[in-house]
gemmi code that builds the backbone of each chain (N, CA, C; Angstrom):
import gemmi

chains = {
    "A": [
        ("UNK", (36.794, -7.511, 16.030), (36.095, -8.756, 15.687), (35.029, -8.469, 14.634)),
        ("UNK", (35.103, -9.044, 13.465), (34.233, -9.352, 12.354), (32.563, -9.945, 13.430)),
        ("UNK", (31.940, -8.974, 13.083), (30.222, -9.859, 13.328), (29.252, -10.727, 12.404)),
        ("UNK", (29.966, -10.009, 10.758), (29.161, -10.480, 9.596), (30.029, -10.836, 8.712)),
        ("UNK", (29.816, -12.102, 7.689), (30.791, -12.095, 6.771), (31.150, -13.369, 6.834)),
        ("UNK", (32.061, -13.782, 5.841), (32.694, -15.308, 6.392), (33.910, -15.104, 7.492)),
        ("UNK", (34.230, -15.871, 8.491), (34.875, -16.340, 9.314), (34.960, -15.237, 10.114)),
        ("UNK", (33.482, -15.300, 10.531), (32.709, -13.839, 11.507), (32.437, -14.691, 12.825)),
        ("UNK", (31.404, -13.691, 13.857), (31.015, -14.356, 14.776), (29.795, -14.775, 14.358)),
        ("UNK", (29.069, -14.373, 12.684), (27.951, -15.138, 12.186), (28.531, -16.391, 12.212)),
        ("UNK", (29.549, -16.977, 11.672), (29.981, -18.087, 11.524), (30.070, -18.972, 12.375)),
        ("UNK", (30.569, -18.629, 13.328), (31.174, -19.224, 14.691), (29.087, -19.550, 15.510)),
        ("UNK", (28.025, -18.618, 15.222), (27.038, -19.096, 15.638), (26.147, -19.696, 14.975)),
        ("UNK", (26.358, -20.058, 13.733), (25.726, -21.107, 12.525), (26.104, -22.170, 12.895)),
        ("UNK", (27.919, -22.783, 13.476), (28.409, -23.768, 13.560), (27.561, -23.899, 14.800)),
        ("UNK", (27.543, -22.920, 16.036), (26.766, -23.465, 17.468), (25.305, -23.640, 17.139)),
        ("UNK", (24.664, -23.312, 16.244), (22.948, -23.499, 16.126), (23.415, -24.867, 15.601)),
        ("UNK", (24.567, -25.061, 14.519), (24.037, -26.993, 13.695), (23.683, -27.996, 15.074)),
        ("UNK", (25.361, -27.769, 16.313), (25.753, -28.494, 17.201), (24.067, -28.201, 18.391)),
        ("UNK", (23.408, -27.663, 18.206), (22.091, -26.983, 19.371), (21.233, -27.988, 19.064)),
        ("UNK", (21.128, -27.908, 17.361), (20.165, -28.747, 16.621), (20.574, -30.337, 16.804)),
        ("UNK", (21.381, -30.764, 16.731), (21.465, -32.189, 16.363), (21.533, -32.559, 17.903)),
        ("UNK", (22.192, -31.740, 19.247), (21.869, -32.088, 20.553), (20.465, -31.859, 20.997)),
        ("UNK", (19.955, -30.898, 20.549), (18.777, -31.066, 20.680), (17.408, -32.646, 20.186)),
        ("UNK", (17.711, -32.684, 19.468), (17.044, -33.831, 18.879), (17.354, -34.736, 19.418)),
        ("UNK", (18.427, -35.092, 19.824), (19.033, -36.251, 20.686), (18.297, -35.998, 22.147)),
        ("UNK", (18.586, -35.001, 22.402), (17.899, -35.039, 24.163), (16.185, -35.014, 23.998)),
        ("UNK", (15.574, -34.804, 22.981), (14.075, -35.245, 22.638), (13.865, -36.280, 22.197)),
        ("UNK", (14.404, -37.120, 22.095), (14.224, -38.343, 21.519), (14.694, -39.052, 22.888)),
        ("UNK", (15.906, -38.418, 23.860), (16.346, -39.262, 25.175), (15.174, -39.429, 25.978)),
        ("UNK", (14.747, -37.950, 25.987), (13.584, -37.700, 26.839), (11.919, -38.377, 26.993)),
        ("UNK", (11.763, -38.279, 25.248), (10.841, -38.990, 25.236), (10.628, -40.433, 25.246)),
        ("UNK", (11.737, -41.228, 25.395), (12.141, -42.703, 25.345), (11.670, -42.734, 26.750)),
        ("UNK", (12.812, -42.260, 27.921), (13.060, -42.387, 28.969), (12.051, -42.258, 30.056)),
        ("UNK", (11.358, -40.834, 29.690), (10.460, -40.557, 30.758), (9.002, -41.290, 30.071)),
        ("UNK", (8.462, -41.066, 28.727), (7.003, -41.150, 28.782), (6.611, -43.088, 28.409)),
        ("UNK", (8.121, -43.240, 28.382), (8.223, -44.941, 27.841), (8.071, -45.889, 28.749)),
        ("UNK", (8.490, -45.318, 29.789), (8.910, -46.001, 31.396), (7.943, -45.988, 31.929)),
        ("UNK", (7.920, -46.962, 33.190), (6.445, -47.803, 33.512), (6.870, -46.566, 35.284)),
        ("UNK", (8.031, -45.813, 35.090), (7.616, -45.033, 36.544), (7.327, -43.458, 36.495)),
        ("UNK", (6.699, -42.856, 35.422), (6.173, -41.767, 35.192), (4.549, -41.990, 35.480)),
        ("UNK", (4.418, -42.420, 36.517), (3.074, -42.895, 36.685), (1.912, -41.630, 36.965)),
        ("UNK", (1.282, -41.457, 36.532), (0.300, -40.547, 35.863), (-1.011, -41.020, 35.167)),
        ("UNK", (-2.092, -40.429, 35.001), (-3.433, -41.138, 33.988), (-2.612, -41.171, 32.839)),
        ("UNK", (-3.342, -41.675, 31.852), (-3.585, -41.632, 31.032), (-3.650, -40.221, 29.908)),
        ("UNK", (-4.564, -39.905, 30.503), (-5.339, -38.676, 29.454), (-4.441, -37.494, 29.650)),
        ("UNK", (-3.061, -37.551, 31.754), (-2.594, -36.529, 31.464), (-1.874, -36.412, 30.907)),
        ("UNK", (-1.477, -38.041, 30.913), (0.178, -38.260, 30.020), (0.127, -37.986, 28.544)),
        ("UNK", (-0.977, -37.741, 28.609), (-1.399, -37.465, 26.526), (-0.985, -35.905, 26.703)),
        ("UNK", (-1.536, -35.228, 27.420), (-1.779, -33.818, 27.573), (-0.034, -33.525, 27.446)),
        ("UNK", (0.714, -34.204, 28.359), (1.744, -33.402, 29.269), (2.542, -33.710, 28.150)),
        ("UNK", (2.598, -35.038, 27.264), (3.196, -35.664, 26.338), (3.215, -34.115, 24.906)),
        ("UNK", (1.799, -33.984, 24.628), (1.890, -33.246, 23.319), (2.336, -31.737, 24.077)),
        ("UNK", (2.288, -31.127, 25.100), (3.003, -30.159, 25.475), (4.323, -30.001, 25.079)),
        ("UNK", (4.629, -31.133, 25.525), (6.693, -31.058, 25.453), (6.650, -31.660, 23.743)),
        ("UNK", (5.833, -32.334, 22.940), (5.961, -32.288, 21.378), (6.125, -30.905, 21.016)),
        ("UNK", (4.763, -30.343, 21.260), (4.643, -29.014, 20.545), (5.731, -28.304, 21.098)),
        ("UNK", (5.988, -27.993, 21.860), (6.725, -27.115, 22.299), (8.457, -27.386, 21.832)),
        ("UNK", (8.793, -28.729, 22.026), (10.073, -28.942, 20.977), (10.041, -28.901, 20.056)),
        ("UNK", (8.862, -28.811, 19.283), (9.504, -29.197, 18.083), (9.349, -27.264, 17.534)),
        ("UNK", (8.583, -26.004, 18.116), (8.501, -24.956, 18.134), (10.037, -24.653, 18.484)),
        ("UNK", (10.630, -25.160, 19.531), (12.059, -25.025, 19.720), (13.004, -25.130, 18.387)),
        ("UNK", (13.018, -26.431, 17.500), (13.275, -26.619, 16.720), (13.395, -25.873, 15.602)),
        ("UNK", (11.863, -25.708, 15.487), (11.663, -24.655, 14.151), (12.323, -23.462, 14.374)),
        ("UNK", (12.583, -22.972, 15.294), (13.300, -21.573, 15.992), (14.706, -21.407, 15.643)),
        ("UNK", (15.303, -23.090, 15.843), (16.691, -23.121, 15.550), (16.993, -22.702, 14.185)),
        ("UNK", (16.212, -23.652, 13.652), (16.224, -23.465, 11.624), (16.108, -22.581, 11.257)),
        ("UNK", (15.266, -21.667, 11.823), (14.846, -20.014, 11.365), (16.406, -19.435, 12.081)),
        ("UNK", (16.414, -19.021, 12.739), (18.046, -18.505, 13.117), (19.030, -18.964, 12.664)),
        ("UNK", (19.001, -20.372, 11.828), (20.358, -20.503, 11.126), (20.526, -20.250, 9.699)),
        ("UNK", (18.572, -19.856, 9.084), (18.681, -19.009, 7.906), (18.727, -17.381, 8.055)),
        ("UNK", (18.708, -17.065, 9.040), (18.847, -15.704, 9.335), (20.284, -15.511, 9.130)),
        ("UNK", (21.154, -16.289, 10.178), (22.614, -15.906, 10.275), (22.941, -16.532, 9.044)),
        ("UNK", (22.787, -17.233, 7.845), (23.582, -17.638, 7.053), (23.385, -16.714, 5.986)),
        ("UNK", (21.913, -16.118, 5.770), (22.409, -14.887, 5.175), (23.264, -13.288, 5.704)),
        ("UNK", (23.213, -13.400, 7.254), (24.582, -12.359, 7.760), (25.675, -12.473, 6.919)),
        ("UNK", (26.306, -14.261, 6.468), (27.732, -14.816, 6.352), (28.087, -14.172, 4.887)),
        ("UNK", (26.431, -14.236, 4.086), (26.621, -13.739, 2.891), (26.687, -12.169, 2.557)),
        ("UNK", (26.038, -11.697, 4.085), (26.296, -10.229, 4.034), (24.723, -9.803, 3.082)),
        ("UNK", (24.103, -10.401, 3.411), (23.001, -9.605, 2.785), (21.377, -9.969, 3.612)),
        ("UNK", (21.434, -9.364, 4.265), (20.659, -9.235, 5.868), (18.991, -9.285, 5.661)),
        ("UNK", (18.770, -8.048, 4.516), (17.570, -7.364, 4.185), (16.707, -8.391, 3.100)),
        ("UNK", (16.683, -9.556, 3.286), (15.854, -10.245, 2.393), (14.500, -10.359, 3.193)),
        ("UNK", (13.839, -10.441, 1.779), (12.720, -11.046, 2.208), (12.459, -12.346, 2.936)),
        ("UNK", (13.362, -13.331, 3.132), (13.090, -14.473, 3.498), (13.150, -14.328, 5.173)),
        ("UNK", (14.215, -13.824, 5.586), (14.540, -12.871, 7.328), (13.333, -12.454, 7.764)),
        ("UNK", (12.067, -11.884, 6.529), (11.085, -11.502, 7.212), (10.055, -12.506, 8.067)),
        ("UNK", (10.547, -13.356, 7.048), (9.140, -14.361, 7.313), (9.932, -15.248, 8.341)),
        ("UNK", (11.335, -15.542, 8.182), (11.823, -16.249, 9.413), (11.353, -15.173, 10.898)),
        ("UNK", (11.842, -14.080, 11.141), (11.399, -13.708, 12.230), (10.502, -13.392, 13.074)),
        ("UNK", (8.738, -13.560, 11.911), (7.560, -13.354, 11.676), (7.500, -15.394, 12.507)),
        ("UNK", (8.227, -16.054, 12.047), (7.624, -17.501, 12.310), (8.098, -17.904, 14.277)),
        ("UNK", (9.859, -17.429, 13.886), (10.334, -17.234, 15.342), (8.843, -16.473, 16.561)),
        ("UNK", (8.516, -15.237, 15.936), (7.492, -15.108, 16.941), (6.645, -15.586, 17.620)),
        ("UNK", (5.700, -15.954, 16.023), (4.490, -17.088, 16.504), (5.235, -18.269, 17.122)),
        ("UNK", (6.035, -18.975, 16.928), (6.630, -20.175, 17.678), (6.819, -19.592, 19.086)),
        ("UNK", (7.575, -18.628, 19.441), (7.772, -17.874, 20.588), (6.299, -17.937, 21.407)),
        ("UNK", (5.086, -17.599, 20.737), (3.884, -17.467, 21.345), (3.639, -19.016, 21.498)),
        ("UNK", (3.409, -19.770, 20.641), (3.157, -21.328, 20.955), (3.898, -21.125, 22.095)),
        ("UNK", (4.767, -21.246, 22.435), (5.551, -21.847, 23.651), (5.377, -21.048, 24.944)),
        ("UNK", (5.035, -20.228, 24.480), (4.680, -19.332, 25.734), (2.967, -19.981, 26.428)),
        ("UNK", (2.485, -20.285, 25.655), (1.111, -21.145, 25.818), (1.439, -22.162, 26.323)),
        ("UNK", (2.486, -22.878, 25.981), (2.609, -24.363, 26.527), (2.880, -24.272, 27.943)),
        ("UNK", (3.987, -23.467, 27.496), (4.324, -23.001, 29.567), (2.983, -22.457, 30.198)),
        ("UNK", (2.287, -21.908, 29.689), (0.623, -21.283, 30.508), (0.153, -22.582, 30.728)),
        ("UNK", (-0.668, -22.997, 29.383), (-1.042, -24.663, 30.114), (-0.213, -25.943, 31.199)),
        ("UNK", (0.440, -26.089, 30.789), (1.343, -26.806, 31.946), (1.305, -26.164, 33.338)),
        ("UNK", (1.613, -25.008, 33.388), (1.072, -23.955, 34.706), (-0.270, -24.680, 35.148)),
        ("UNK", (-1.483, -24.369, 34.597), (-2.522, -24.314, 34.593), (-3.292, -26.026, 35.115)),
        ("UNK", (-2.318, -26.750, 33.867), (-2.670, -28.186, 34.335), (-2.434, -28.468, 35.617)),
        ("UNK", (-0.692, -27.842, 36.270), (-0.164, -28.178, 37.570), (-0.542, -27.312, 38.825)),
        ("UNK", (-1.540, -28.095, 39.468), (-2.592, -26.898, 39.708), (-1.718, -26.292, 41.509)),
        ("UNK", (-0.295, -26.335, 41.589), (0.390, -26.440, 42.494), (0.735, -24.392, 42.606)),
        ("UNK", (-1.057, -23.444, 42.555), (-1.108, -22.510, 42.082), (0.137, -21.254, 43.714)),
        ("UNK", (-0.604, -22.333, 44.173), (0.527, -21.230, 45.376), (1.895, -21.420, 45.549)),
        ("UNK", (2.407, -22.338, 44.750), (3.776, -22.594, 45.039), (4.440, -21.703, 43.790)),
        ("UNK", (3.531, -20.826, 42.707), (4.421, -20.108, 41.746), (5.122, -19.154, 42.495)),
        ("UNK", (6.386, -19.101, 41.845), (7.795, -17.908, 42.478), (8.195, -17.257, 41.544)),
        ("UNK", (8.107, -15.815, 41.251), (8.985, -15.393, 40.329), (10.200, -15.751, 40.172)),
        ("UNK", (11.030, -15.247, 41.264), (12.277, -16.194, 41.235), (12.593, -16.500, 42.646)),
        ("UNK", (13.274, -17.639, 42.720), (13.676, -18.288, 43.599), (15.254, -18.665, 43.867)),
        ("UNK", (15.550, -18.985, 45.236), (17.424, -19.757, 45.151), (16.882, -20.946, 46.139)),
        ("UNK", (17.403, -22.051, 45.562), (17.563, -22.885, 46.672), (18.714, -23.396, 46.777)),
        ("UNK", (19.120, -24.423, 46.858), (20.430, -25.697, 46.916), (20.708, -25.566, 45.644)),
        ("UNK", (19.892, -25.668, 45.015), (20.507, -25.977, 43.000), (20.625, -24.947, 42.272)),
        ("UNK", (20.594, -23.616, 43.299), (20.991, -22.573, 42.042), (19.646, -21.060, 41.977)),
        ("UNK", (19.613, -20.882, 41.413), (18.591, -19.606, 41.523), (17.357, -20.380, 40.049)),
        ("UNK", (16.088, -20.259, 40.119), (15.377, -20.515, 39.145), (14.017, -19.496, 39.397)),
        ("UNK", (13.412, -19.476, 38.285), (12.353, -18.442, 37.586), (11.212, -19.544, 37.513)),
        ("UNK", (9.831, -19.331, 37.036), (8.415, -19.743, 37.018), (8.454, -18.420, 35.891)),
        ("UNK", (9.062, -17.748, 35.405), (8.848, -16.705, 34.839), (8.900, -17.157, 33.310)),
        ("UNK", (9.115, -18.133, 32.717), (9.407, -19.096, 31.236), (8.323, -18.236, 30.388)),
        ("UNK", (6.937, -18.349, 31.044), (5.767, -17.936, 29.910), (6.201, -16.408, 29.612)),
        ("UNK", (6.706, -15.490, 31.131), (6.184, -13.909, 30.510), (7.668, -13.718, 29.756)),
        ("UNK", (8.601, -14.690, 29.945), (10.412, -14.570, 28.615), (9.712, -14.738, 27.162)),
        ("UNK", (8.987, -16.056, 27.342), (8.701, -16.292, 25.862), (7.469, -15.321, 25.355)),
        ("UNK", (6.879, -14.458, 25.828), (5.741, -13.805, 25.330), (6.412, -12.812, 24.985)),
        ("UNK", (6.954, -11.735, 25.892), (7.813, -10.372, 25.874), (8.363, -10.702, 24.535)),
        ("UNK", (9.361, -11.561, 24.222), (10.151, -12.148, 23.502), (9.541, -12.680, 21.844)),
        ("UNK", (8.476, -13.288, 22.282), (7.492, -13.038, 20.791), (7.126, -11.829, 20.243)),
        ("UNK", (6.410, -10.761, 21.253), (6.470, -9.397, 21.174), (7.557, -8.450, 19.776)),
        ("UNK", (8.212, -8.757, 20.763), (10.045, -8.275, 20.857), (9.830, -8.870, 19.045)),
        ("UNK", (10.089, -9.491, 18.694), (10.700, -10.330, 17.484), (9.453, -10.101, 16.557)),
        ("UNK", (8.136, -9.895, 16.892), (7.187, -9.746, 15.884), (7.490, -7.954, 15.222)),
        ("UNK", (7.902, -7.191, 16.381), (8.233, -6.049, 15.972), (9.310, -5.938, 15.299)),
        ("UNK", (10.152, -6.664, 15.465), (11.350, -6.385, 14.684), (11.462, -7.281, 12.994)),
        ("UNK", (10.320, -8.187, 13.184), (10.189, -8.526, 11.847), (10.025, -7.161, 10.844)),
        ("UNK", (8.602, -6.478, 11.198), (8.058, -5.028, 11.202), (9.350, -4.133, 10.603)),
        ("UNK", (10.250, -3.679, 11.493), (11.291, -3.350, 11.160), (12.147, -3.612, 9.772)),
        ("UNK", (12.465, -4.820, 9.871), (13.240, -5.506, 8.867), (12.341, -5.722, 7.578)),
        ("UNK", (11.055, -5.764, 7.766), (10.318, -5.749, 6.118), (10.429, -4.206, 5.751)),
        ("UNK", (10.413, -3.290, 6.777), (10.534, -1.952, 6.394), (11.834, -1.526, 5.616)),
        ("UNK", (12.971, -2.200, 6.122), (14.386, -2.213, 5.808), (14.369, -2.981, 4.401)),
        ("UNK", (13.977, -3.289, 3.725), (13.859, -4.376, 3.026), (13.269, -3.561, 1.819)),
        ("UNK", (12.154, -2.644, 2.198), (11.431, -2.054, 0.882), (11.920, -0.495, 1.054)),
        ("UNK", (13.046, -0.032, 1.976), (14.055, 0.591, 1.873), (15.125, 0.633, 0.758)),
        ("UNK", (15.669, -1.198, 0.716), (16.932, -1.508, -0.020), (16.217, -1.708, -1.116)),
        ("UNK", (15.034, -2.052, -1.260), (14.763, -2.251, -2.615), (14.411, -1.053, -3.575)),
        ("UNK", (14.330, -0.037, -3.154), (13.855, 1.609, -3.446), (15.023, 1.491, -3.782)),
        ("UNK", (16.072, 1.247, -2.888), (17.544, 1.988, -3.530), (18.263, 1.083, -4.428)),
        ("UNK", (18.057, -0.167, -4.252), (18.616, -0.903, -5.715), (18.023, -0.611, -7.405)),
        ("UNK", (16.615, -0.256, -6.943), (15.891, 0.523, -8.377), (16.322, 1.267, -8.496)),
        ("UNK", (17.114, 2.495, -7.829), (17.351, 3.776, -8.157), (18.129, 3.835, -9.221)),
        ("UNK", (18.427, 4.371, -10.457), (19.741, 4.324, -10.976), (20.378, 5.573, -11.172)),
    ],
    "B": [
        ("UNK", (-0.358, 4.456, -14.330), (0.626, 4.321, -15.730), (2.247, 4.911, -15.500)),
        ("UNK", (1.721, 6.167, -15.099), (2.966, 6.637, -13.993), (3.679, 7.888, -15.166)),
        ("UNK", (5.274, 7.618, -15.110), (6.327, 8.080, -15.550), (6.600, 7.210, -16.698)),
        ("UNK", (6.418, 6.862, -17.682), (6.869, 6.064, -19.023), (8.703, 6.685, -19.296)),
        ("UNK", (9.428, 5.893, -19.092), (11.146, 6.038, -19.766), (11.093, 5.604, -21.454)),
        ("UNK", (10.948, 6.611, -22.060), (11.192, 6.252, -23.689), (12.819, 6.414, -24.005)),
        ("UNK", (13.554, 5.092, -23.896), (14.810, 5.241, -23.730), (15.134, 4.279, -24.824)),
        ("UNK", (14.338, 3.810, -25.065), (14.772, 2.919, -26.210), (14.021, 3.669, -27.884)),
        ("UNK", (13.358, 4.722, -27.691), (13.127, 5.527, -28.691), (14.079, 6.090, -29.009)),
        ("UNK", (15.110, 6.738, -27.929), (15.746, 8.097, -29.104), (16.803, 7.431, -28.649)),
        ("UNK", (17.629, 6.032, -28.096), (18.615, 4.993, -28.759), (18.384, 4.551, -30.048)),
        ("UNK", (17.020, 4.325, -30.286), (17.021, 4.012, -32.106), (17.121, 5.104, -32.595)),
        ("UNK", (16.708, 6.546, -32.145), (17.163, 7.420, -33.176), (18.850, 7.589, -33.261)),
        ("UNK", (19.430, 7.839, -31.901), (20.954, 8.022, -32.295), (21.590, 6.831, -32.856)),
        ("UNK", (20.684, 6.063, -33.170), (21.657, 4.661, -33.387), (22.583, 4.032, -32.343)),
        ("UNK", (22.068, 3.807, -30.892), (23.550, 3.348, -29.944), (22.839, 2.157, -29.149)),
        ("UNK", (23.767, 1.266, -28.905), (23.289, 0.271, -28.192), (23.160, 0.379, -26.733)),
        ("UNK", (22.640, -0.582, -26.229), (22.355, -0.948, -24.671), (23.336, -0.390, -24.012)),
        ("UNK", (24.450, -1.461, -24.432), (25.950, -1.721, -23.792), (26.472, -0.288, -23.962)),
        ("UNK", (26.771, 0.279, -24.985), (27.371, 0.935, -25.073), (27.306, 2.438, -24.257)),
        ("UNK", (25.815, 2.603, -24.956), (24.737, 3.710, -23.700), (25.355, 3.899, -22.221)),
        ("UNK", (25.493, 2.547, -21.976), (25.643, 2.219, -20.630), (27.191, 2.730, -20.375)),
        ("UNK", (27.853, 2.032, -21.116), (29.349, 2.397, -20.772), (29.956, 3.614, -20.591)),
        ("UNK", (28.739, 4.157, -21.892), (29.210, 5.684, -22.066), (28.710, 6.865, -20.805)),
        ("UNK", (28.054, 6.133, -20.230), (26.851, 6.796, -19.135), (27.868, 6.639, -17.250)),
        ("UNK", (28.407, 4.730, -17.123), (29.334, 4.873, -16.245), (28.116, 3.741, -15.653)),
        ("UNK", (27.132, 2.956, -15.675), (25.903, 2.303, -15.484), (26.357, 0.990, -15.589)),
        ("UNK", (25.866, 0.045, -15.596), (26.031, -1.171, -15.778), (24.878, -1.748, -16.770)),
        ("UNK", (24.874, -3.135, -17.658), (24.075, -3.100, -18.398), (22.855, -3.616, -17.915)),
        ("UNK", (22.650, -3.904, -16.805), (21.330, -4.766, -16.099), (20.835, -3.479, -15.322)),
        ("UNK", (21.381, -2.319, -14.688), (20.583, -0.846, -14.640), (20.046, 0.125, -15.636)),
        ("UNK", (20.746, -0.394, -16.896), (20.156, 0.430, -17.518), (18.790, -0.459, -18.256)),
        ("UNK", (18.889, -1.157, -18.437), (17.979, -2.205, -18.735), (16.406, -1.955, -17.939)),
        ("UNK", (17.248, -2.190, -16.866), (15.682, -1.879, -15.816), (15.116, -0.359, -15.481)),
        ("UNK", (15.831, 0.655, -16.178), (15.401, 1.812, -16.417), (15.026, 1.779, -18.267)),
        ("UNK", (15.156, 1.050, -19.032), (15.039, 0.976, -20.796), (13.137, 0.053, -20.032)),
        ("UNK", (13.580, -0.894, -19.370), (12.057, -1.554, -19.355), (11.116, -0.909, -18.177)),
        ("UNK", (11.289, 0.221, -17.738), (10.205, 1.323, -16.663), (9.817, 0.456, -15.820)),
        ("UNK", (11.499, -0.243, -15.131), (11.241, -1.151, -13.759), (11.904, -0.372, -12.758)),
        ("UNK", (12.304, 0.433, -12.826), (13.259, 1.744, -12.144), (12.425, 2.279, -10.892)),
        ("UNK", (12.816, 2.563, -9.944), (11.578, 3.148, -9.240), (12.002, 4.776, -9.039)),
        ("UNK", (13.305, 5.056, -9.391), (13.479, 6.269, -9.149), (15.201, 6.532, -10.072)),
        ("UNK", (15.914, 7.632, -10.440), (16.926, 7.869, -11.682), (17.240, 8.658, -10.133)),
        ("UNK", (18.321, 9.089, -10.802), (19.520, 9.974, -9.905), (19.314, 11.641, -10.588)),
        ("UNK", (19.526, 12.499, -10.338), (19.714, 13.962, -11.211), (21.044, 13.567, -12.346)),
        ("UNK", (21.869, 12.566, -11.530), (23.317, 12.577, -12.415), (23.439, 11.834, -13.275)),
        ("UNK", (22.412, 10.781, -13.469), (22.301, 9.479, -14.310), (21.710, 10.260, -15.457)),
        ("UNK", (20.756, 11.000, -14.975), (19.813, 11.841, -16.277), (20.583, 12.591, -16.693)),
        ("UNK", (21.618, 13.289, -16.430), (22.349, 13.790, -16.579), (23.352, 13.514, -17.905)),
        ("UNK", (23.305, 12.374, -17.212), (24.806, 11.661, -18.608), (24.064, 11.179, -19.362)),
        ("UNK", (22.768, 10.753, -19.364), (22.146, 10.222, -20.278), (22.028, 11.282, -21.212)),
        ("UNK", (21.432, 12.212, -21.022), (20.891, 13.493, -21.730), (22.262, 14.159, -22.792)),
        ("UNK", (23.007, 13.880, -21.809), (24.630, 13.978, -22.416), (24.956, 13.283, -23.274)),
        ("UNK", (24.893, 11.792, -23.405), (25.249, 11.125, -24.432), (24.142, 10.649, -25.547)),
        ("UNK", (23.081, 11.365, -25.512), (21.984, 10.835, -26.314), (21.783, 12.369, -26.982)),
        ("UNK", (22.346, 13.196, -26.407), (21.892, 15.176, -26.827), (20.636, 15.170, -27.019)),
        ("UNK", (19.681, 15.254, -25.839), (18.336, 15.251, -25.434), (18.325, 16.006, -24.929)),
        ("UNK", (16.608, 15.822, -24.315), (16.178, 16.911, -23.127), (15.734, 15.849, -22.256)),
        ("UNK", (15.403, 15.572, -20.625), (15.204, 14.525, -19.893), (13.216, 14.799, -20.368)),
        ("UNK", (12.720, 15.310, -20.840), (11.028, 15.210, -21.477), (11.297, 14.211, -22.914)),
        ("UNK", (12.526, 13.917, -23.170), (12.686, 13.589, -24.880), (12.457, 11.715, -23.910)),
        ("UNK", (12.681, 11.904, -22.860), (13.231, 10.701, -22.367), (12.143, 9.708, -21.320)),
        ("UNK", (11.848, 11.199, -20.873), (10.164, 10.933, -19.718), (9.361, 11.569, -20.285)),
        ("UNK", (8.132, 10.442, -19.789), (6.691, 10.732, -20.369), (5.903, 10.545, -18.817)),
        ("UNK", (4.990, 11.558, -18.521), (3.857, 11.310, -17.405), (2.411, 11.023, -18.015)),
        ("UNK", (2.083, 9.844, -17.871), (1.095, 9.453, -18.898), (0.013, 8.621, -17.280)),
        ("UNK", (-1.551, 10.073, -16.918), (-2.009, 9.224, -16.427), (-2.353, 8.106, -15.824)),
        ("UNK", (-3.029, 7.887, -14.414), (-3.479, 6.434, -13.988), (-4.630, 6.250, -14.591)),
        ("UNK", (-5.119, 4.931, -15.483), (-6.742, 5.350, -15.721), (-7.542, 4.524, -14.143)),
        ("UNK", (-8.076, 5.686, -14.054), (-9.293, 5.108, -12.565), (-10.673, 4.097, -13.409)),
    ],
}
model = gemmi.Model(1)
for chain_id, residues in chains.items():
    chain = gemmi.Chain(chain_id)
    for i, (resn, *xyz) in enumerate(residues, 1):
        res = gemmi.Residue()
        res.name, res.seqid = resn, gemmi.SeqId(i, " ")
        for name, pos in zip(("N", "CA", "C"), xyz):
            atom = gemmi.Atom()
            atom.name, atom.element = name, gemmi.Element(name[0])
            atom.pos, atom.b_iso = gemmi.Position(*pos), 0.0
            res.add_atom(atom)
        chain.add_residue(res)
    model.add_chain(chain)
structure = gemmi.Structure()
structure.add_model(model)
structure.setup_entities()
């Protein structure tokens, strides 16, 4: 199996990031109709502002994440990995990674339901985590270093394209 | 200031062009270019090589180390 290149598995995950993106937007736009529109999300005021720009910021950080990974993989398709632009996409993926890792802290923090956190849990519906903030932090981590990496790779290829 | 490439000096002395330099060398004309304008960051032993070869130089006829001024 081809990973890079045209009619790679870059390809095959450019086509699944478009289909992520345009379902995505749809289920943020469902979501925010449905739940913060409706007269039975009953809540103050001031939290529904709070809880409201949480799930903004934090989708639309989702978002930006998608776009950055589908300029990453579309230069895989072209086969030329080591650009400068990869740097700054995976440099942005991070910080977005950290936004969201905050959002999940505050929302924690707001829901002050402090003894009921579980690392992980099983009930009736399946196995679930409280663990969201330390995925997305590790994971910002993770991706700020490997930006690091890839700018290093980068003024690697460019040493060797000067060479003659 | 660095390493100065005077490559377009002793092409005007042998009389030979860009292109041709190049062809005769095995280079392409946009590498040699960016070694003619001292955008190069580094030559090969074998590039200097053929150069020196097709120009009947010495690689000093070709490089200059000319000071940083502080």
């Amino acid at each position: 199996m081809r990973y890079y290149g045209k009619h790679s598995m870059a390809g095959f995950l450019k086509i699944m990031l478009d289909i992520l993106l345009v379902v995505g937007l749809g289920m943020f736009i469902f979501i925010c109709k449905n739940t913060f529109s409706s007269g039975d999300f009953n809540i103050s005021i001031p939290r529904k502002i709070f809880i409201g720009s949480l799930f903004f910021i934090g989708s639309m950080c989702l978002m930006s994440i998608l776009l950055n990974l589908r300029k990453i993989v579309s230069s895989l398709i072209i086969v030329s990995p080591f650009i400068k632009q990869n740097v700054l996409s995976l440099r942005n993926i991070s910080i977005e990674c950290f936004i969201i890792a905050l959002c999940y802290l505050l929302n924690f923090l707001l829901n002050t339901n402090y003894g009921k956190f579980k690392l992980v849990f099983i009930d009736v519906k399946g196995i679930h985590t409280d663990l969201a903030f330390f995925i997305f932090f590790f994971a910002g981590c993770f991706i700020l270093i490997l930006s690091k990496v890839f700018q290093q790779a980068v003024d690697v290829k460019e040493e060797n394209d000067l060479t003659i | 200031m660095g390493i100065i490439v005077n490559l377009d000096v002793m092409m005007a002395k042998r009389k030979i062009s860009l292109s041709e330099l190049a062809q005769r060398v095995g280079i392409t004309n946009a590498n040699l270019s960016i070694l003619k304008n001292n955008k190069a960051k580094a030559i090969r032993f074998s590039t200097l090589e053929s150069i020196c070869r097709e120009l009947n130089c010495q690689p000093g006829d070709i490089l200059e180390y000319v000071p940083d001024e502080k």
